[in-house]
Structure formats: C-alpha cells, structure tokens
C-alpha positions as CSV (number, residue, x, y, z in Angstrom):
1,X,0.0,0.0,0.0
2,X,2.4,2.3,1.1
3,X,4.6,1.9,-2.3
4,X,1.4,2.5,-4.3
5,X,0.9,6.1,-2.4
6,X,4.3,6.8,-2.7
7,X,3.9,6.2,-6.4
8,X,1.0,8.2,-6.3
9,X,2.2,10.9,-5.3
10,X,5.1,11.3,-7.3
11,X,2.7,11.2,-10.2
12,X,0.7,14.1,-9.0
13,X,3.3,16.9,-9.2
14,X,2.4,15.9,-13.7
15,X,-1.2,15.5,-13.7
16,X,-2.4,17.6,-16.1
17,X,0.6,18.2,-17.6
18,X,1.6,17.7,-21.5
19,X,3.1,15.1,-22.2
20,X,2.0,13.2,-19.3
21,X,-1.8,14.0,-20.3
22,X,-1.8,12.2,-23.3
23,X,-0.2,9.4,-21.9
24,X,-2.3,8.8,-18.8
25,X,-5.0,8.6,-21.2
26,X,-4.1,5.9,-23.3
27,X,-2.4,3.9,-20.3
28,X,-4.5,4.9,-17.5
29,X,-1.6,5.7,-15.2
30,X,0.8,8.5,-15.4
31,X,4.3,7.4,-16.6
32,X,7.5,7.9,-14.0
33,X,9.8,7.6,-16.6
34,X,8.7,10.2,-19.8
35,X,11.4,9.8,-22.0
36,X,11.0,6.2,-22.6
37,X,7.2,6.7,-24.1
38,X,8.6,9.3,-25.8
39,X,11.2,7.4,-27.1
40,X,8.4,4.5,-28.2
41,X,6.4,7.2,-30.3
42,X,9.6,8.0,-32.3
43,X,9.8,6.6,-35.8
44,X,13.2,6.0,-36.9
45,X,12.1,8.4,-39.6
46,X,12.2,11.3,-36.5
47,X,15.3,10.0,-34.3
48,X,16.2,11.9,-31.5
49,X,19.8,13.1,-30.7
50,X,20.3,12.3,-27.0
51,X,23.2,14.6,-24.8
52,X,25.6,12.1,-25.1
53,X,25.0,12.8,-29.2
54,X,23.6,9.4,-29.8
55,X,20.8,8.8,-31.9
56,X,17.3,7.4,-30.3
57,X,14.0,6.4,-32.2
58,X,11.5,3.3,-30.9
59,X,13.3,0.2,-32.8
60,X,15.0,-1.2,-29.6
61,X,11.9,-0.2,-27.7
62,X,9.8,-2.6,-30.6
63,X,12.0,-4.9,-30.0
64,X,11.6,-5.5,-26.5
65,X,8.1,-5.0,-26.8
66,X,6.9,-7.8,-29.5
67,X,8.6,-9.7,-27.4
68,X,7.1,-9.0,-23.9
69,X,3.6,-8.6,-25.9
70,X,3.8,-12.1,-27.1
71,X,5.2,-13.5,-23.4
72,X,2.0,-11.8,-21.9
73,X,-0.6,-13.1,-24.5
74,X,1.3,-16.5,-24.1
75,X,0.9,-16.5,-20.4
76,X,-2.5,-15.5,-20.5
77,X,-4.1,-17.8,-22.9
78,X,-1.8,-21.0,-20.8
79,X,-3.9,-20.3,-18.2
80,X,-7.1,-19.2,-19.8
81,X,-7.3,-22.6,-22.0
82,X,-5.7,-25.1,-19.4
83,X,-7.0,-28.1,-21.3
84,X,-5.6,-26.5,-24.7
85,X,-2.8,-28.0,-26.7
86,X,0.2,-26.1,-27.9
87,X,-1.0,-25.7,-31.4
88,X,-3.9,-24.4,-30.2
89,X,-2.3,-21.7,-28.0
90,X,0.2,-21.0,-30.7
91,X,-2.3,-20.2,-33.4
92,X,-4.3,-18.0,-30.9
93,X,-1.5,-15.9,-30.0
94,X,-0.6,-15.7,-33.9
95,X,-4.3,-14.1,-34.3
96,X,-3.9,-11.6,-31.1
97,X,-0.6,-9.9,-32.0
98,X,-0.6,-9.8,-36.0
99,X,0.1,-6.7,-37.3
100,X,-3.2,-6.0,-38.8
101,X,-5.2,-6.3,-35.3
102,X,-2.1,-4.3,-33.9
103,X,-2.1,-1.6,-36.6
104,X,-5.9,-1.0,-35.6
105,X,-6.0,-1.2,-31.7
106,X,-3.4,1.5,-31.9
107,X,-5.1,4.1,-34.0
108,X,-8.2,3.1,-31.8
109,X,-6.0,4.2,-29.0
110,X,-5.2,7.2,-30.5
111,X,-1.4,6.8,-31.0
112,X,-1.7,7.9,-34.5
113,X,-1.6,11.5,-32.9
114,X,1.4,10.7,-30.9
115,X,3.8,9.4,-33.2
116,X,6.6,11.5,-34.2
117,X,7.5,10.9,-38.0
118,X,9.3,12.2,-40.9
119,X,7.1,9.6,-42.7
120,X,5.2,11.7,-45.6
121,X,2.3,9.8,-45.7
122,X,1.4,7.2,-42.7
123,X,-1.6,6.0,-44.2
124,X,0.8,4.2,-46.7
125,X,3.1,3.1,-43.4
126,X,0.9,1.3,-41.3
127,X,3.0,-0.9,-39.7
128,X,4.1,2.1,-38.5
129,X,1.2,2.0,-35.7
130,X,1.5,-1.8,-34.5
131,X,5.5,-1.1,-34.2
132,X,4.4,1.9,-31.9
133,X,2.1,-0.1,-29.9
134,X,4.6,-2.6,-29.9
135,X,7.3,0.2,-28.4
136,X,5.1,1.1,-26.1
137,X,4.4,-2.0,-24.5
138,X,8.4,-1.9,-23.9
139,X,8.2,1.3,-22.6
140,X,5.5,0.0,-19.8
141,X,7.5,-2.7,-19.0
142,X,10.6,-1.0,-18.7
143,X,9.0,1.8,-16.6
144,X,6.5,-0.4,-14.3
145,X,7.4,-3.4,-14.6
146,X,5.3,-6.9,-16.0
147,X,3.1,-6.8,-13.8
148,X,1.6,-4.0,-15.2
149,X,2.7,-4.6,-18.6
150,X,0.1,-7.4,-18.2
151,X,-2.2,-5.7,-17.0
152,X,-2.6,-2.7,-19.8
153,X,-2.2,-5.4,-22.4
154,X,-5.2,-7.3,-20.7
155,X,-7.5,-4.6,-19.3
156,X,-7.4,-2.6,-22.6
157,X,-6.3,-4.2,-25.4
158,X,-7.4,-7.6,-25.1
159,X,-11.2,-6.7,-23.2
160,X,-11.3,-3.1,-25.0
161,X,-10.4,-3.8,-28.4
162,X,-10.3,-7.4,-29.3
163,X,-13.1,-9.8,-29.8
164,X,-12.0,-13.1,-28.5
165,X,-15.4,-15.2,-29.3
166,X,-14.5,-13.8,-33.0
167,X,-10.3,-14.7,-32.7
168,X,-11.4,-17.8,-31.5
169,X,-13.6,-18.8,-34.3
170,X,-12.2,-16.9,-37.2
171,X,-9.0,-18.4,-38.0
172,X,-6.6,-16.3,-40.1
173,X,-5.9,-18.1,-43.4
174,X,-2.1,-17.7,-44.1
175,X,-1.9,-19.8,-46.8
176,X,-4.6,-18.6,-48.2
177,X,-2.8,-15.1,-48.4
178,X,0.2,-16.4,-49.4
179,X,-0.8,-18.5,-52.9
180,X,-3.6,-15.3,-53.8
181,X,-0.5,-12.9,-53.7
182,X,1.1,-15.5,-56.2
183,X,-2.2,-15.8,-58.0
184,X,-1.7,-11.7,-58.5
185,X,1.7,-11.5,-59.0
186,X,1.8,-14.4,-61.5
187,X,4.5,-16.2,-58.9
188,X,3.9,-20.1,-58.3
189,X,3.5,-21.1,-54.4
190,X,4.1,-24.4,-53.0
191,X,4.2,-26.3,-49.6
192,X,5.9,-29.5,-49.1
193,X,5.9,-31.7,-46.1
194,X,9.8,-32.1,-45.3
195,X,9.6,-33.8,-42.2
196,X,7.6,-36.0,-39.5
197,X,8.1,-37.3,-36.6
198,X,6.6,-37.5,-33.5
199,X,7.0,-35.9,-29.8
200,X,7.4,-37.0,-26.2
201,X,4.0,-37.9,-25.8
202,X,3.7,-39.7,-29.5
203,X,2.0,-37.0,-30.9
204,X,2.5,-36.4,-34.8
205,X,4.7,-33.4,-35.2
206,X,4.8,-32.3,-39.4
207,X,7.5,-30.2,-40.4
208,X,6.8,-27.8,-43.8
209,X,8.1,-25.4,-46.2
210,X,6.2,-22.7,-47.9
211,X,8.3,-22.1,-51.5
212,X,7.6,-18.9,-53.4
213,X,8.9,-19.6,-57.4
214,X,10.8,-22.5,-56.2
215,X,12.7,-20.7,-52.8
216,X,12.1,-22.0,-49.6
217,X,10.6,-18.5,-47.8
218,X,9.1,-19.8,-45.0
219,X,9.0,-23.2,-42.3
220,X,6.9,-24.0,-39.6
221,X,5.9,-27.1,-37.7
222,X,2.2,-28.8,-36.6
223,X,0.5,-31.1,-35.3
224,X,-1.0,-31.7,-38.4
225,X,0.1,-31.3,-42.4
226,X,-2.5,-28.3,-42.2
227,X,-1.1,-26.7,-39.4
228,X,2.5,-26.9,-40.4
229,X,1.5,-25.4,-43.8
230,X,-0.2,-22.3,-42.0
231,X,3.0,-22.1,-40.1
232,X,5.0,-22.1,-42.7
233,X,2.6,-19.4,-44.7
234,X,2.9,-17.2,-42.3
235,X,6.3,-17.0,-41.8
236,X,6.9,-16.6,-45.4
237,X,4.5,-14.1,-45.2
238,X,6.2,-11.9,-42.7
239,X,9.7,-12.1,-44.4
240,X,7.9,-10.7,-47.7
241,X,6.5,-7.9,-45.8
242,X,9.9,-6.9,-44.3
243,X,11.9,-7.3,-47.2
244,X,11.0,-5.6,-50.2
245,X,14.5,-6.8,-52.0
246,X,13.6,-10.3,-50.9
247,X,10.3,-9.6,-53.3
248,X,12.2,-8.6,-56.2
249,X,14.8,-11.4,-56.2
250,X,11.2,-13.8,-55.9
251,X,9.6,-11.7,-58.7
252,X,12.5,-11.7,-61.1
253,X,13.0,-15.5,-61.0
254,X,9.6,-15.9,-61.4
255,X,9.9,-14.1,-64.6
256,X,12.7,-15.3,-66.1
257,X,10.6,-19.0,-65.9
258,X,7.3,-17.6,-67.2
259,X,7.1,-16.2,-71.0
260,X,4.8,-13.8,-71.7
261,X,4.3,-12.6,-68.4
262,X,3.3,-8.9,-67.8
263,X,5.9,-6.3,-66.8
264,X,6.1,-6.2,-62.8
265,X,6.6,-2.2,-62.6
266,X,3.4,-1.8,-64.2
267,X,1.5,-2.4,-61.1
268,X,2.8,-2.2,-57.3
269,X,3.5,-5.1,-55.8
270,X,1.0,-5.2,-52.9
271,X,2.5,-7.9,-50.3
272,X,-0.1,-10.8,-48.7
C-alpha cells in the first residue's frame, strides 16, 4: 500500500501536464519515466539526438516489446485454455498480436496523434502504428514493470479492443494469403511436407516449407500437415513484408521461368 501512495504521489506533481496528459489517457496511469514513451512514439524516420550525441528512435523499444507482448498473451491464454494444446495456443496468440489487429487497436487508442515521424504519408506506413504499440508496451514494462505490462495489455487491449469469441472462431488463413498474392503477381507457391516425426507424448509433429517460385521463404511445424502449412505461410508471409528486395529477387526469378508474363513495374507489388 504504502509503495502504491508513494507512487502516487510522485505522479501528481504531472497530472495535467503535457506530455504526461496524453499518456495517462491511453495507459491509465501517469508514466515515471517520460522519455521512454517518448522514445516508443519515435519513428526512426524522426530520431532523437540524445546529450551524449547518440541517436534514439523506438526500434530497440519494438523490439523489446513484440517480445514481452507475445510473453503476456502466451501466459494469458496457458492459463485461460488449461486443457488446450500447444497448437492451439500458438495459433491463438498468432491471431492476437498480427500486425493487422495491432495496426488497428493503436489508431483506436489514439497513438496515430502521438507518433513522431518524418514519414510523408502514414496512411501508406501502417506498420508504422503496431511497431508503436509494440514500443510502447516496452516502454511500460521498462518503466513499471510486468506486472503491469500485463495488466494494460489485458485490461485494454485484449477486453477493449479485441473480440475473442470472433479470434477464437475466425481463424486467419495464411496460406490462403500467401498462394492469392502469387495468384496476383503471377508467382507459383508451393508447400511441401519435409519432415515427420513425433514428440514425447507420440503426438505427430509435421515439419513444412512454404516455397515462393521455387525458394524456400518460410518453415513452420504442426501437429498436423494443415497446421504446419499455416505455419510455414505465415512466416513466409512476414519475411515478404519486411523485405521488399527479398520480393524482387522472388519476382525476377519468377519471370525469367514464365514467357509472356506482364511487366512487374506496371502495377505495385501489394505484399499478402
């Protein structure tokens, strides 16, 4: 109790104050340590020059974040789903934190008007958002700790802004994505089963690889070939978003092997 006043307290002397304000209303607390949300709302496109003359934007902070984010939704869902299996909880978690859901809980919390960016046009950048989010969730833990990492990524965006009857029954369709962006950009995709086997308790365990115009992109393991495959898709999915050079060198191969095949600069190359 006494380190809760104390905390208190401390935060009063900012109440009401920018940029504490905007802050306390996304997180619901006041922050102790103001430079690290700061830090999470600047695009690399915006980097800060600190005292000591080095360069800060969020990247680290992202970093550190996607990888809290996804130990928190992990540990909720283990306990939420006690009778679940892994591929289960894995493919859940997969659906919580992808970028799209990300992109749009953080423009729903209003960090679109917090970001600090270089960035012409955001609209066209908006991974931009979920990297944010992702930042700031860093940011929190760094500052007050898991504890109530968990709880903001619980109380608000998991009960605020995410349906979790819909997650639960609406299964996102990686390979799906993956072969229609081949379909539109005229690129063959194929998954092969490369390995199975099974695990301690003599469940079957697949092994796949998702192959965009004959390169292995993307691998994932299952508990079934179907599983594996989705895996695998999405995987290969987020390495095409990442790497726009990786999409060329899959795009020119794939038109050196198909005649007749329209020119690729004619239309952007919208990735899956």
């Amino acid at each position: 109790m006494l380190r809760r006043f104390v905390k208190r307290v401390k935060a009063l002397p900012h109440k009401g104050k920018e940029p504490y304000l905007s802050f306390y209303k996304v997180l619901g607390f006041y922050p102790d340590r103001i430079d690290l949300y700061q830090e999470a709302m600047t695009h690399r496109s915006s980097s800060l020059r600190t005292k000591k003359g080095k360069w800060v934007n969020n990247e680290r902070l992202e970093f550190l974040g996607d990888a809290i984010l996804d130990a928190i939704v992990a540990d909720i869902l283990y306990k939420q789903f006690d009778h679940k299996k892994e591929g289960f909880l894995t493919s859940t978690r997969s659906r919580i934190v992808q970028r799209e859901t990300l992109n749009k809980i953080a423009i729903e919390l209003g960090l679109d008007k917090l970001i600090v960016s270089s960035t012409r046009n955001l609209a066209h950048n908006t991974n931009i958002y979920g990297d944010a989010l992702e930042a700031l969730i860093g940011a929190i833990y760094l500052d007050q700790g898991y504890r109530v990492a968990k709880h903001f990524v619980y109380e608000t965006l998991i009960k605020q802004h995410i349906n979790m009857e819909k997650v639960l029954t609406n299964e996102v369709d990686f390979k799906s994505r993956l072969i229609e962006w081949g379909q539109k950009n005229k690129v063959e995709v194929t998954f092969e089963v490369t390995e199975s086997a099974y695990d301690a308790q003599n469940n079957p365990v697949f092994s796949s690889s998702a192959r965009v115009a004959g390169i292995e992109v993307g691998s994932g393991k299952g508990y079934s070939k179907k599983e594996s495959h989705q895996m695998a898709a999405k995987i290969a999915i987020r390495k095409l978003r990442e790497s726009n050079e990786l999409q060329e060198v899959l795009l020119k191969d794939a038109e050196h092997e198909t005649s007749g095949s329209d020119d690729p600069e004619e239309e952007p190359v919208a990735t899956p």
